[in-house]
Structures are given as structure tokens and as C-alpha cells.
N, C-alpha and C positions, 0 to 999 in steps of 0.2 A: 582551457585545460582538458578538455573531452573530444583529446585527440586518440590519434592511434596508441599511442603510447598508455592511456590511460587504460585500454580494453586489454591492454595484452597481457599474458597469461605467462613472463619467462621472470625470474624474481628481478632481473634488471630493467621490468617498464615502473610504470608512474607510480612513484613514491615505495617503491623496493616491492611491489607486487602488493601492495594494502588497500588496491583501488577497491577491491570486493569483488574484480572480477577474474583474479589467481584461478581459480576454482569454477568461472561460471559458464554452465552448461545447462540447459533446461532440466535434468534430472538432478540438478545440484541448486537449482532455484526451488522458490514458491511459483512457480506457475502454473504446474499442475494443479496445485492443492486452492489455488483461490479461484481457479475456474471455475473447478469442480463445485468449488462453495458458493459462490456468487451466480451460478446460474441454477444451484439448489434454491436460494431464496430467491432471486431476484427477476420478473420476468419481463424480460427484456429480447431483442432479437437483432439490437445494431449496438456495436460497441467503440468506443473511440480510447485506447489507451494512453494516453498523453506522458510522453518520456518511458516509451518503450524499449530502448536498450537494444535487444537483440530480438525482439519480437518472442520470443519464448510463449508470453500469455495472450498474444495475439494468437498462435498457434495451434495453443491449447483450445483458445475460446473458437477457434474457427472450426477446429475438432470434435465439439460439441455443439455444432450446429449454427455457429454465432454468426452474423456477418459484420469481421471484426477488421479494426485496421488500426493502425501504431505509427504517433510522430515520434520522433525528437530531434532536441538541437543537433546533435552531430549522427551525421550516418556512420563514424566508424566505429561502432558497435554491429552497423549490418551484415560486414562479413560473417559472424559468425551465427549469422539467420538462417534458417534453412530453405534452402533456393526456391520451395513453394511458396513461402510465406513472404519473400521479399519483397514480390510486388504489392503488398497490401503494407509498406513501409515506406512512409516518407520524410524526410528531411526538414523539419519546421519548430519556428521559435515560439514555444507558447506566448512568452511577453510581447511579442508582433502581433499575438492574433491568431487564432486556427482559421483553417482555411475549409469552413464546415457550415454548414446553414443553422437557424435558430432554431433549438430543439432536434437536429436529424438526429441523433445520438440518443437510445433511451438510456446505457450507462456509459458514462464518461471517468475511466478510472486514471489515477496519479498515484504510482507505487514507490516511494521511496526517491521522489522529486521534489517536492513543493522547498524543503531544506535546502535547496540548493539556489533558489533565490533570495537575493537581499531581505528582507524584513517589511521596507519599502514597496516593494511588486509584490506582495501577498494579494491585496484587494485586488486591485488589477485581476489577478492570476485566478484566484476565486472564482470571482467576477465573470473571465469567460470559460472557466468549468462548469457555472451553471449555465452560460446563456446556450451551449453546445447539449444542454445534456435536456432529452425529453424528460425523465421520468428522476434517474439517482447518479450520482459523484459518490464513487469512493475511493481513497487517499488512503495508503499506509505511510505516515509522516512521523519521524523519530521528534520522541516528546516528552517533558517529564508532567510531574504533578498528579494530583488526584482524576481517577478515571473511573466516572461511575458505570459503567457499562464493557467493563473489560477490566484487566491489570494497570495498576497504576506506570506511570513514565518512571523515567529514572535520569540522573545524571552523566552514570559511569559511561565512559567513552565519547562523550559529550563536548565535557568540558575538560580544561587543561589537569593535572596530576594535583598542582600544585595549589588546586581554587575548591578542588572536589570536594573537602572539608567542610569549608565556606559553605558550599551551597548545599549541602545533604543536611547542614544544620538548619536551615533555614525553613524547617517542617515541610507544611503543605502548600508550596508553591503553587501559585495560581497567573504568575504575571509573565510580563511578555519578553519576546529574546532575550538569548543570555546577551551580555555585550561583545562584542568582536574581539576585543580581546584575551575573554576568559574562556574562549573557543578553545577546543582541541587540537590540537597542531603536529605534522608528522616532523621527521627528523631535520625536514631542511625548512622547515616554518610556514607549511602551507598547509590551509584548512584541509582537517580530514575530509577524505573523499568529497572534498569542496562543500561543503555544509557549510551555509551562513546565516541559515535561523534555527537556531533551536529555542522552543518556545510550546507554554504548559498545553493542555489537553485546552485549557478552558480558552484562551488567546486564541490557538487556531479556528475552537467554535464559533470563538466571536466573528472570526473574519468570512468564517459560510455565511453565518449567519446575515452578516452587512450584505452579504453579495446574494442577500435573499431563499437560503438553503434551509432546511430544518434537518436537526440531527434526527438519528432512528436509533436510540437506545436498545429496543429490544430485539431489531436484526442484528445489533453489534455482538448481544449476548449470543444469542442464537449462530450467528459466524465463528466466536468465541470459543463456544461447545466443540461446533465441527474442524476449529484448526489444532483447538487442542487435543484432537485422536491423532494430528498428525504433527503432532511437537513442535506445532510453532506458537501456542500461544501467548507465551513469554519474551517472543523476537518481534512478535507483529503490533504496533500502536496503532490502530484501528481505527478508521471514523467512515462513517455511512452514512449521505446527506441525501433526502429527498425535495422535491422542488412540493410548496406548500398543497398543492391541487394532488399530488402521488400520495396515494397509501404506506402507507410505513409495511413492509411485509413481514410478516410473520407466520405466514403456512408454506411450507416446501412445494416444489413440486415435482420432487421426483419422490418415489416411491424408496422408501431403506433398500430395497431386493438391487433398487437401478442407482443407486449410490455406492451400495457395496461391488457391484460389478464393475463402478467406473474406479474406484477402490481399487482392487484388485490388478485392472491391468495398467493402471498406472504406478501401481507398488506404493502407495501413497501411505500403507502401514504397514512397509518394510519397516523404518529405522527406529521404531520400537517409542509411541510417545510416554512418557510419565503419566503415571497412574493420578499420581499426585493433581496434575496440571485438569487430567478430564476431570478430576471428582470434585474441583474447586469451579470449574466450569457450569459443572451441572448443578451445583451449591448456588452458585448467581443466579441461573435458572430457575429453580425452584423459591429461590428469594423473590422474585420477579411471578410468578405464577405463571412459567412457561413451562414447555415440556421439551425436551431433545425431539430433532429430528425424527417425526414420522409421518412419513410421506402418502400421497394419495393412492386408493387402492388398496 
């Protein structure tokens, strides 16, 4: 289904223009905003973003010094790459295997992918995100249930209209896939934006977990705090896994003065984030005994 048709931007391509990418332009994405975050905490210098799209956070990251490169299943998303970055784009099925050595990779990221595989290929899929990754795996993967290191998941837009009830009563869900049926479906009955696991915070842990990963709870907070200056902290379901021998990070390394500068000429707090959102952010924070970002120097 992640054909051309899928990327295109006029209301008559895939599924009446609801594929998510109507609207998508690197200034209309998170790419700037998770570069910016993820190379504040994480110190790392080779990146492999797995289901990169249009390379956008390839772009970014290679902007900020990274030596970054982006698969995914279909290249036609590449047209709308920008002709520097495309040759650090290629064409490749994670369930086949990357085509990468063990460990070259210190973070290995999957943004809004891992759903899109069966249920089934999750281990698998895990599996060789850690074996590519030297140091961290991080995944923003749509998910409900209790989330103790960020905002909880949710169902809305998930699952069908008609089941939503059903499952919001159902408390604090902790268990695995919804079933394929009780999926979300566009007008002509095809899974949205091809989603075929949705599945709670705890399920996905378990499956880094098997695939020998350990969560980082308090970089998730600390990432938390810095995406909610920039209003995504309520759209982003969050996970950040390091391999057992990697330190969990928790000190920045940029300085406030060279975040705020990276800030600024990215307009990263133009679109005005909820007051609400940073001061519940830094509420987990300080629950935790952590402090907001302050960088070295």
C-alpha cells in the first residue's frame, strides 16, 4: 500500500488524502524537534533511522553534525527528500534484515513504524533494532495503557467508533494487540494509515525487552519535558531503549544558551506549546528527582 499514491499530497490519493502525509513537509513534521532532543541527551555520532519516509530527520540529524542515513520499504516517499539528503536514502525491508554491521549504529531510531507490522514480526523487528544499534533504539509507536515515564496511550483513533466504548471501559489496559478486527478502518475498509498492531506501553516493553533492550525511564521523562516546550507531548508515545552495557543518559550536552539558538532558527517555539502540557512535564520531573534541561558550561 506505500505506494505513490500513498505519499501524495492532492485530496484524491490514498484513502482521500488521510495517509498523514496531506500536509507533510519537514516544517510540518517532528523532525526538527526530535533531533534537536535526541542529540541534547543522547551521545551518539552515527544514526540509522529505520522507516524514514522522506528523510526529513535524517536531514536534520545530518545538520547537526550526525552521520545519519534512512531506510525504508518504499522509496516513494523519496521524491519529496531534499536532493542533498537522498543519497544517504535507501530502499530496504526491515523484516528482510538491514543491510548494516552488528552495533555500527550508536542510535537506531523507528518513528511511527513498528504499527505497521503484524503482531507476529514484532520480535523479529526488535530483534534486529537492537542487533544494528551500538549504544540506543528509539521508537515513537502509537499505543494505549498506562505509561509511567511520560503520558498515558490512549485508544481514540485506534480503534473502530463502534468498539471505542468497549475498550476505554476496560481501565488500565496492560495486554497485547487490539485484534484486527476492532482496528480502525478508513471509508473503504482499509486499516488506517496501515496500522496493524496497536498494542499497550507494557507489550511493546516486553518485546525490547526479549530482544535484550532495557527501557531508560528517566531520558523518556527528561525528552518529555523538552517536546513539551514544543507541543508535542501529548502526540508523541515515547520509548527509549538502551543495550544493558549503555548508561541510561541523563545529563545534556548542550548548553541551554546552544539549544535555545538551535530553537530559534528552527522556529521550534513558534506554534505556541500549552502551558499546561510543560508544567505537567516538569511535575514528572521533579517526582522523579530530576531537573529540566541544564546543559554544560
Amino acid at each position: 500500500m506505500y505506494d505513490d499514491s500513498y505519499y501524495r499530497s492532492d485530496p484524491g490519493g490514498c484513502r482521500g488524502g488521510r495517509s498523514g502525509y496531506a500536509d507533510y513537509r519537514r516544517s510540518t513534521s517532528n523532525a526538527d524537534a526530535l533531533a534537536v532532543a535526541l542529540t541534547t541527551w543522547l551521545d551518539v555520532d552515527r544514526v540509522l533511522d529505520v522507516g524514514c519516509a522522506a528523510g526529513f530527520f535524517v536531514e536534520a540529524s545530518r545538520e547537526l553534525g550526525l552521520d545519519a542515513r534512512g531506510i525504508d520499504v518504499s522509496g516513494a516517499a523519496f521524491v519529496l527528500a531534499d536532493p542533498d539528503v537522498r543519497p544517504h536514502l535507501d530502499v530496504l525491508d526491515l523484516t528482510a534484515g538491514l543491510d548494516e554491521p552488528t552495533r555500527s549504529r550508536g542510535l537506531v531510531t523507528a518513528f511511527e513504524v513498528l504499527e505497521h507490522l503484524p503482531p507476529d514480526a514484532a520480535p523479529a523487528a526488535t530483534a534486529e533494532l537492537r542487533r544494528v544499534a551500538a549504544s540506543y533504539v528509539v521508537a515513537t509507536i502509537p499505543s494505549y495503557g498506562a505509561n509511567a515515564s511520560g503520558p498515558d496511550g490512549w485508544f481514540e483513533g485506534k480503534v473502530r467508533d463502534a468498539v471505542l466504548d468497549r475498550y476505554r471501559d476496560r481501565g488500565d489496559p496492560s495486554g497485547g494487540p487490539v485484534p484486527l478486527t476492532d482496528l480502525a478502518r478508513d471509508d473503504d475498509g482499509r486499516l488506517v494509515e496501515g496500522h496493524q498492531t496497536i498494542a499497550s506501553y507494557a507489550w511493546w516493553t516486553a518485546r525490547f525487552n526479549e530482544a535484550g533492550l532495557v527501557r531508560c525511564p528517566d531520558t523518556e521523562l527528561l525528552l518529555h519535558h523538552d517536546l513539551a516546550r514544543y507541543g508535542l507531548r501529548e502526540f508523541v508515545c515515547l520509548y527509549v531503549f538502551r543495550r544493558p552495557e549503555a548508561d541510561e543518559p541523563v545529563s545534556p550536552l548542550r548548553s541551554s544558551e546552544e539549544v535555545a539558538a538551535l530553537e530559534d532558527r528552527l522556529g521550534l517555539l513558534d506554534h505556541g506549546a500549552p502551558v499546561a502540557h510543560v508544567d505537567e512535564a516538569a511535575a514528572d520531573l521533579a517526582a522523579r528527582g530530576l531537573s529540566p534541561r541544564v546543559g554544560p558550561g
